[in-house]
C-alpha positions as CSV (number, residue, x, y, z in Angstrom):
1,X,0.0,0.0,0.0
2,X,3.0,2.2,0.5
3,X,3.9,2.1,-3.2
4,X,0.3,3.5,-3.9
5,X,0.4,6.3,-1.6
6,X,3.7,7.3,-3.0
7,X,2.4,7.2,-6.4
8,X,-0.7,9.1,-5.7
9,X,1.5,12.3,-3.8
10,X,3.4,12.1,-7.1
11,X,1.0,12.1,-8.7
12,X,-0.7,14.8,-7.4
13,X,2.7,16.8,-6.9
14,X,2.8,16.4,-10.7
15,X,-0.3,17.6,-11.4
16,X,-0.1,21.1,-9.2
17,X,3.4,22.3,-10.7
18,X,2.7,20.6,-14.3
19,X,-0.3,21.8,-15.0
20,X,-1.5,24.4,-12.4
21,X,1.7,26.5,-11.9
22,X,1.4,27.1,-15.9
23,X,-2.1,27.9,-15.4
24,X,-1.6,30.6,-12.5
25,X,0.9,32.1,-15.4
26,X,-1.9,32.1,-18.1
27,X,-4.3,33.7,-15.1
28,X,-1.4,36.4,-14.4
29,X,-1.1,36.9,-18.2
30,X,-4.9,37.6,-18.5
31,X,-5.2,39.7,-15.2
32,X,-2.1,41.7,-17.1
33,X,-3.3,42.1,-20.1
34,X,-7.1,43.3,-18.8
35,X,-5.3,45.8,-16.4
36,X,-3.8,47.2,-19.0
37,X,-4.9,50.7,-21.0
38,X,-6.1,49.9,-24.7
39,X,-5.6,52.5,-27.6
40,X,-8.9,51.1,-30.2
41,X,-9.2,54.2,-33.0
42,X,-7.7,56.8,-31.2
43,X,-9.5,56.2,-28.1
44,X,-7.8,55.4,-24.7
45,X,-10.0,52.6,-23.3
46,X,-8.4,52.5,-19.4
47,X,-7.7,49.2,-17.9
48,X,-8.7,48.1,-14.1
49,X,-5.4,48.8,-12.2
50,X,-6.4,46.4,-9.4
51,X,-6.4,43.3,-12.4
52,X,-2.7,45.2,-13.0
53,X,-2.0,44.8,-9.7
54,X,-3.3,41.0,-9.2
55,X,-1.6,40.2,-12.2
56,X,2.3,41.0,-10.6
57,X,1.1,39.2,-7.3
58,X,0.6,36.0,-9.5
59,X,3.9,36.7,-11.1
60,X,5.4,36.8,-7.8
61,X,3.8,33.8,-6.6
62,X,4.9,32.1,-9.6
63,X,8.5,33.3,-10.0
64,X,8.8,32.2,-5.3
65,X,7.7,28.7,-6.3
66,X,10.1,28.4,-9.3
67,X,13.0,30.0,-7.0
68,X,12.0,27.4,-4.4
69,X,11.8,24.2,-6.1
70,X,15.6,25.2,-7.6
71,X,17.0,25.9,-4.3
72,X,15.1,22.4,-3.3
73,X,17.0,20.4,-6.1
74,X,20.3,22.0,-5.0
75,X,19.9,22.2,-1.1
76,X,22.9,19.0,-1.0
77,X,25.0,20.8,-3.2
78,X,24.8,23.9,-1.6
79,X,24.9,22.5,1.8
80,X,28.1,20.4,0.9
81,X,29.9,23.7,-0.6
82,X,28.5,26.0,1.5
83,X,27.5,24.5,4.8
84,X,24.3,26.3,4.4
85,X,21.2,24.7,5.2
86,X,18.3,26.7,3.4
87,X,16.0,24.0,4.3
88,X,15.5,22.6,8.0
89,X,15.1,19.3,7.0
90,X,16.5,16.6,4.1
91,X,19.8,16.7,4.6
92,X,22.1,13.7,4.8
């Protein structure tokens, strides 16, 4: 049953950063893109600064998680060159 369980949290690991981090881009891209002011013949059609706003908080969020899962990969190597310990745990 152990097996199972494992292949289910990867599974499910998989799915969030596979297919929902790229989502919450597309989201951010959207939010961007409607915050944003629109020149349509020779008019300026103004965009909703809050969607502006939302739209770099996504960005952030995505850009932390990408920034996190690289220093997760490396944590060994940078604890064996470095002695630092970024992480408080899963180190051998």
């Amino acid at each position: 049953m152990d097996i199972v369980e494992s292949i289910g949290k990867v599974l499910v690991v998989g799915l969030l950063f596979g297919a929902g981090l790229p989502a919450l881009f597309a989201v951010g891209l959207r939010m961007h893109e409607q915050g944003s002011d629109v020149v349509l013949d020779g008019s300026i059609i103004k965009g909703s600064p809050a969607r502006r706003v939302l739209s770099f908080v996504i960005f952030g969020v995505v850009a932390l998680v990408i920034i996190t899962a690289l220093l997760w990969i490396t944590r060994q190597t940078l604890y064996f060159h470095t002695g630092i310990k970024l992480f408080p745990f899963g180190y051998k």
